[in-house]
C-alpha atoms as one frame of an Amber mdcrd trajectory, in Angstrom:
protein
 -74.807-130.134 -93.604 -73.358-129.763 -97.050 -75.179-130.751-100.185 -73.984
-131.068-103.298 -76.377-129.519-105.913 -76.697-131.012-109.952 -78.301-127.273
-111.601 -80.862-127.806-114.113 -81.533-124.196-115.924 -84.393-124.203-118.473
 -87.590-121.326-119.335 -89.538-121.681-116.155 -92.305-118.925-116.229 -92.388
-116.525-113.368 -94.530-113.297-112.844 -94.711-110.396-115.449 -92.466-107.985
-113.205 -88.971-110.386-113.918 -87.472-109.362-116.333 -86.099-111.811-119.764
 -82.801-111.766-118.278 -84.090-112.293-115.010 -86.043-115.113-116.811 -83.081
-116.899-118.384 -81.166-117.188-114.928 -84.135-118.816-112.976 -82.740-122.585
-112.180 -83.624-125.306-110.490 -81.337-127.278-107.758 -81.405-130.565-106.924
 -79.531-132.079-103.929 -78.177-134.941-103.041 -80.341-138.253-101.645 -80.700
-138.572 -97.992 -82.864-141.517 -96.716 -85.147-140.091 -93.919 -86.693-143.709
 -93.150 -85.643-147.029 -94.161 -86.862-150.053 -94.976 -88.980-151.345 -91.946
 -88.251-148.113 -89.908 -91.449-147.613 -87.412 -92.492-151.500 -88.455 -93.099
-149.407 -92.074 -92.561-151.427 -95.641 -93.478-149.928 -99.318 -93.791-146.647
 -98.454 -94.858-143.843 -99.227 -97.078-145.225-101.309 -99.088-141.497-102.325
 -97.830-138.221-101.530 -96.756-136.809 -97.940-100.025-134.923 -96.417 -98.444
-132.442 -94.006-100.887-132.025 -90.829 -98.761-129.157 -89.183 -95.264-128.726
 -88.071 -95.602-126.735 -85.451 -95.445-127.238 -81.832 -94.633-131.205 -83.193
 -94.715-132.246 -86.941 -97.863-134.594 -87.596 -97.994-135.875 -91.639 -99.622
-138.675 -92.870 -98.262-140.936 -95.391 -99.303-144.702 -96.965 -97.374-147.808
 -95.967 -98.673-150.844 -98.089-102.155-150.197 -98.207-102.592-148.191 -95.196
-102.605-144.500 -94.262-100.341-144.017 -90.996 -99.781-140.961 -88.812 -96.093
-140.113 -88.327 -94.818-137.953 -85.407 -91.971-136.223 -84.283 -90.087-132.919
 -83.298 -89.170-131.694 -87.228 -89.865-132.642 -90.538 -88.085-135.593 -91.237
 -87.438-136.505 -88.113 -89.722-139.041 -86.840 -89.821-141.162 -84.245 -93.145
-142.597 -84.387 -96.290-144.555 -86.700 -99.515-144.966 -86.040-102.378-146.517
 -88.725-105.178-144.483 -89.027-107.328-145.388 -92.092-107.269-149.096 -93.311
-109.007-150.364 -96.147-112.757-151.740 -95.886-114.280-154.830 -95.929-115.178
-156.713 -98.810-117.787-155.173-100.803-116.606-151.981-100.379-115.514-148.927
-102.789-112.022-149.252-100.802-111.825-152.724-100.257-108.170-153.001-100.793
-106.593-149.796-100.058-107.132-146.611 -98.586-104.462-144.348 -99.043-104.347
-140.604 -97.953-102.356-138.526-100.026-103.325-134.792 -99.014-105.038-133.155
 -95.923-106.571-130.274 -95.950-107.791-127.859 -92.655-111.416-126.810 -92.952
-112.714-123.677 -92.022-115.285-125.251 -89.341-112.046-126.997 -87.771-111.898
-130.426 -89.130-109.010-131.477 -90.826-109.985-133.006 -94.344-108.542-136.093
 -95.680-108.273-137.329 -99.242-107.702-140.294-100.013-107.194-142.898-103.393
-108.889-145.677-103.046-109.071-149.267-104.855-111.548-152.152-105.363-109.477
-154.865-105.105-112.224-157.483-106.031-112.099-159.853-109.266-109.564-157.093
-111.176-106.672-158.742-112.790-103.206-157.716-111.563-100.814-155.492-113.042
 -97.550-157.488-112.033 -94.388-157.356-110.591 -96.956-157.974-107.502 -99.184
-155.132-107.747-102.891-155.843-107.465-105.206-154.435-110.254-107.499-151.607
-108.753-110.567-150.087-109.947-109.787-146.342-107.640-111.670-143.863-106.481
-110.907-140.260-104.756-112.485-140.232-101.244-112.629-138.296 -97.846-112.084
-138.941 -94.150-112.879-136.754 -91.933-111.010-135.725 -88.581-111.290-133.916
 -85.455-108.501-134.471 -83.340-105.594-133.515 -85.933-105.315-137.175 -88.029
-104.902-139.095 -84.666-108.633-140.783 -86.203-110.903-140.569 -89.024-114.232
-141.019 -90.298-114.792-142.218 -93.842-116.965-140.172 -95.469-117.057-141.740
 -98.984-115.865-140.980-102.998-116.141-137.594-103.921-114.657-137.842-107.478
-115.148-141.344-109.093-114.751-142.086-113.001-117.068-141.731-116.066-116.534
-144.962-116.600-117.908-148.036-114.783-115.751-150.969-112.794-115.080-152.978
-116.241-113.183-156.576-115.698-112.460-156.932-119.066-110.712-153.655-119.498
-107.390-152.592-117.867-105.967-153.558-114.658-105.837-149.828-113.343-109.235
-148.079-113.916-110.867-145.331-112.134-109.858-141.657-110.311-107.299-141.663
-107.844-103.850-140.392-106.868-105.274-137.352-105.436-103.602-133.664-103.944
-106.048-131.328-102.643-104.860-127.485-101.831-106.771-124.721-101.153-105.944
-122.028-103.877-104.344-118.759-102.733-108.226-117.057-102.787-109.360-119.118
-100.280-112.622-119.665-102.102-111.643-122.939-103.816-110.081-126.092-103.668
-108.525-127.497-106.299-108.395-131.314-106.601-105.249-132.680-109.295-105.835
-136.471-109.964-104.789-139.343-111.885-107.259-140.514-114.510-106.950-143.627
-115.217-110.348-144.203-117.723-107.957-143.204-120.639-110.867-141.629-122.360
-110.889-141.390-126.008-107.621-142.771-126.343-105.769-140.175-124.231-104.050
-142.715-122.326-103.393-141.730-118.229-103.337-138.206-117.685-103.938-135.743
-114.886-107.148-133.937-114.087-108.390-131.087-111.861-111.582-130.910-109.944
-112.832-127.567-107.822-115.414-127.079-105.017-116.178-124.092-102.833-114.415
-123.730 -99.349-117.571-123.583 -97.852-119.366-126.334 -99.555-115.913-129.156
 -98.650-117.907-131.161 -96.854-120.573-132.430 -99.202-119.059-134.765-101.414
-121.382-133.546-104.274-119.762-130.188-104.492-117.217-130.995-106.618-116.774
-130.198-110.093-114.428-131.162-112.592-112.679-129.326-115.329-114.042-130.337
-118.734-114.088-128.394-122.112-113.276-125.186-120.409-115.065-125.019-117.282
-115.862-126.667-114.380-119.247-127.964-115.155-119.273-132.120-114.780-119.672
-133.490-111.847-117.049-134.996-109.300-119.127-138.267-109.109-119.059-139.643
-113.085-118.553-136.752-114.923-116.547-136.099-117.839-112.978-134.295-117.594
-110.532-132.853-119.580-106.556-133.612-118.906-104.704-130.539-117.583-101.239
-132.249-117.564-100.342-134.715-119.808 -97.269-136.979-120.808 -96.519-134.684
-123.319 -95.888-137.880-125.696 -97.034-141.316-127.248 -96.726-144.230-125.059
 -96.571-142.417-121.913 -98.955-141.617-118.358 -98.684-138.415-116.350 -99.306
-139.694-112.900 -98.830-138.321-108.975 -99.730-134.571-109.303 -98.788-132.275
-106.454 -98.893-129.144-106.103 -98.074-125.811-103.961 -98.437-122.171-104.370
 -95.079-120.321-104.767 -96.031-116.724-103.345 -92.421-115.056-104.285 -92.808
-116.780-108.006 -96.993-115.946-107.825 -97.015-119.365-109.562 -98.719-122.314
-108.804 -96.062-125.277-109.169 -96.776-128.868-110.013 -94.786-131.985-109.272
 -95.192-135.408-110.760 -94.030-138.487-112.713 -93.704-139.408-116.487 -93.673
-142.973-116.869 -92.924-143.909-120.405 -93.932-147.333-120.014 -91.979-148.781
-122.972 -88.426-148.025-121.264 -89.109-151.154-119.175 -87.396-149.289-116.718
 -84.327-148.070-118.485 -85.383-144.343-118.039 -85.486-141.763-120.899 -88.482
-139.664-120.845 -89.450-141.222-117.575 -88.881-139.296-114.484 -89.934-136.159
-111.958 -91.040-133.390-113.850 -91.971-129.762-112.489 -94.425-127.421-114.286
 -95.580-123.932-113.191 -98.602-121.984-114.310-100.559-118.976-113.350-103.831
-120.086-112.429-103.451-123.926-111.278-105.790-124.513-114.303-103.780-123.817
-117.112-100.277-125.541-117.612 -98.180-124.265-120.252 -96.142-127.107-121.980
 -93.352-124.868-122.186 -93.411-123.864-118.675 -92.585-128.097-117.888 -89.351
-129.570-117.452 -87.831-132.897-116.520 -85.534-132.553-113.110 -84.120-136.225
-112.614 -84.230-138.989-114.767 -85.284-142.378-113.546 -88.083-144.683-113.473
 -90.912-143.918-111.652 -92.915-147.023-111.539 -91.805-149.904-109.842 -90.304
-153.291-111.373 -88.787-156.160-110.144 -85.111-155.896-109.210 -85.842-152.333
-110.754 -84.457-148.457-109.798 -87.737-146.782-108.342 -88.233-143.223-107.318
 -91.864-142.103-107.431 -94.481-140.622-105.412 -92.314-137.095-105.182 -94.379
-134.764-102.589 -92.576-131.125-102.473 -93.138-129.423 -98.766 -91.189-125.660
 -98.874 -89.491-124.754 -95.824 -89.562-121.021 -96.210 -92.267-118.478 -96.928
 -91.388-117.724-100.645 -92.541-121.225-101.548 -89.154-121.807-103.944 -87.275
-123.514-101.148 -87.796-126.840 -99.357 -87.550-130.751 -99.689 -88.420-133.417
-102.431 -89.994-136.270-100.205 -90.281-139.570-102.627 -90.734-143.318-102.469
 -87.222-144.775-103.236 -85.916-148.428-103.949 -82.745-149.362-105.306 -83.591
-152.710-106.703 -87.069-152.929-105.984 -89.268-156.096-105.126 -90.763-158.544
-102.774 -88.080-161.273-101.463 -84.112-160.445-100.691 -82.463-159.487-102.252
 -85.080-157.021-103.190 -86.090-154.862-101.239 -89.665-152.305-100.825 -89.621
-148.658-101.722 -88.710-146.143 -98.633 -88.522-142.981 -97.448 -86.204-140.412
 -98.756 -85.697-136.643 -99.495 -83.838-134.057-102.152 -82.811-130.735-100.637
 -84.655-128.842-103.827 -84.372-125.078-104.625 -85.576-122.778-107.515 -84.570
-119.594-107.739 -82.196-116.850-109.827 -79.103-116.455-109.717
C-alpha cells in the first residue's frame, strides 16, 4: 500500500556518535489516516479511550484498549487487524475508587509470569461534569493483575493516587491517571508517565513519572515518584514534580506514552497539548513527540509538534487524541500512530463517537 508522507524536519536529539549534519537531516514522517475500526465495529463506541496496551503479537495479536468506560481485549491475526472484543475489566460498584471507569492503558509482563495491568481510574460519585457529556472524575492509577494473557483480571488496587484529596468544590478532573508503564531498557525499573491532574501550585495539568523496582511490581507501595530531583515521595499521596509540560500559559500536557528507540538510544515520548482556549480551533494544540536520554529528563528543545488538531473532544468538534505509538521493527524509529479519531464528535447523529485509527509514522535520516 502506498502512503503519502507530510515531512516534519526539526532538532530531534539522537546519540553522541551522529554527527551535526547527521543531526540536521533526522525527520519525522507522518502518513496518511487509515481507520482500523469504526464506529460500532466489534459492538465498540468512544474508543480508545487511553492508550493501546499491546499484550503480544505473536502467534495472534492480543492488545487491550478502553471502549466507553471499559477495558476490552481485542484479537486477531496482525496488528490492526481484528476480528474480535471481549470486556475484561469494568468499573466497580458504587463506593469504590473506580466506580465509574476502569480503563487500562498499558500492560506490562512480569518476571514471575503475570501480565501487569495499569489502569486510570475515576470516582464518578457527586463530581460535577466537565461537559460536552463527559462526567467529572476524581482518577486514580491502578493495577489488575492477569494470568492467562488479559483474557481476565484481578483488581489489585491504586498504586499512584494524588497529594491531594477528592475535593467537590474544586475542579471537575482531579487526581492521577492517564497512565503508560514500560520497563526501562535496564530491566531494573519501571517507569510510570502520568497525567496530574492536582495542578499543584498553579502548574496547571502536566505529566509526571513514577519508578519501582522490577522485582518489587507487585506491591503497590513500591512506587516512587519523581519530585525535586529524585524519586523519593511516595506513589500513594506523595508530592511530584512535572517532567513534561505544556510548554505554555493556558495549556495541559496530557496522554504520555512512551517507547525505547534502541537505534536512536533515546527514550521517545508521545502525547497531547491541549491549549484549552482554542475552543477547538487548534494552534498549539495537537500530538507532540519529545525524546530524551534517560526517560527522566526531557529537553524542551528536544519536543516538537507533529500534527495540528484538537485533542480533546467537543461537540460537533475535530478530535484526535489518545495517540499510542507501537514500532514495527527492531530499531524502534518505525511503526504506527494508533489514536482516538472523530470527525465531528458527539453523542446523537449527526455526531458521531471517537474511533479507531492509525498514521503510518517514521523517524529517521535521510
Amino acid at each position: 500500500m502506498r502512503h503519502a508522507f507530510v515531512l516534519f524536519t526539526g532538532l530531534l536529539l539522537v546519540p553522541p556518535f551522529m554527527s551535526c549534519a547527521e543531526l540536521q537531516q533526522m525527520s519525522i514522517e507522518l502518513g496518511t489516516p487509515e481507520t482500523v475500526l469504526a464506529d460500532k465495529a466489534l459492538g465498540l463506541r468512544y474508543f480508545p479511550d487511553g492508550r493501546l496496551a499491546v499484550v503480544r503479537t505473536t502467534p495472534d495479536c492480543r492488545v487491550i484498549l478502553t471502549s466507553g468506560v471499559s477495558s476490552y481485549l481485542l484479537e486477531g491475526p496482525a496488528m490492526g487487524r481484528f476480528t474480535s472484543a471481549t470486556k475484561v475489566l469494568d468499573k466497580g460498584n458504587p463506593g469504590a475508587f473506580d466506580n465509574g471507569y476502569a480503563g487500562i492503558n498499558s500492560v506490562v509482563h512480569a518476571k514471575s509470569g503475570e501480565l501487569l495491568a495499569f489502569y486510570h481510574s475515576e470516582d464518578h460519585e457527586k463530581m460535577e461534569a466537565i461537559g460536552n457529556g463527559i462526567p467529572g472524575f476524581y482518577c486514580n492509577v491502578a493495577l489488575a493483575v492477569s494470568h492467562d494473557e488479559g483474557k481476565t483480571f484481578e483488581k489489585r488496587g491504586p498504586v499512584l493516587s494524588s497529594q491531594r484529596p477528592k475535593d467537590l468544590q474544586g475542579p471537575c478532573d482531579q487526581g492521577d491517571g492517564e497512565p503508560w508503564v514500560l520497563a526501562e531498557p535496564a530491566g531494573e525499573y519501571l517507569f510510570s508517565y502520568y497525567t496530574s491532574h492536582d495542578r499543584a501550585d498553579g502548574r496547571g495539568v502536566q505529566i509526571c513519572l513514577a519508578r519501582c523496582r522490577m522485582a518489587e511490581a507487585l506491591n503497590p507501595g513500591a512506587w516512587k515518584k519523581f519530585h525535586a530531583g529524585g524519586f523519593d515521595e511516595p506513589g500513594l499521596g506523595g508530592k511530584d514534580t512535572p517532567v513534561m509540560t505544556s510548554g505554555a500559559p493556558q495549556a495541559d500536557a496530557v496522554f504520555p506514552q512512551v517507547v525505547f528507540a534502541p537505534e536512536l538510544r533515546q527514550f521517545m515520548m508521545t502525547f497531547c497539548v491541549n491549549a484549552w482556549r482554542e475552543a477547538g480551533h487548534a494552534e498549539r494544540s495537537g500530538i507532540y513527540v519529545a525524546f530524551s536520554d534517560d526517560g527522566i529528563h526531557w529537553p524542551r528543545e528536544r519536543v516538537q509538534k507533529i500534527w495540528t488538531v484538537p485533542v480533546v473532544a467537543r461537540i460537533g468538534g475535530e478530535v484526535a487524541w489518545h495517540p499510542t505509538f507501537i514500532p514495527d521493527d527492531s530499531t524502534g524509529t518505525h511503526g504506527w500512530l494508533y489514536y482516538g479519531y472523530s470527525e465531528n464528535w458527539g453523542h446523537q447523529p449527526p455526531y458521531t463517537p471517537h474511533y479507531l485509527r492509525r498514521r503510518l509514522l517514521r523517524c529517521r535520516t535521510k
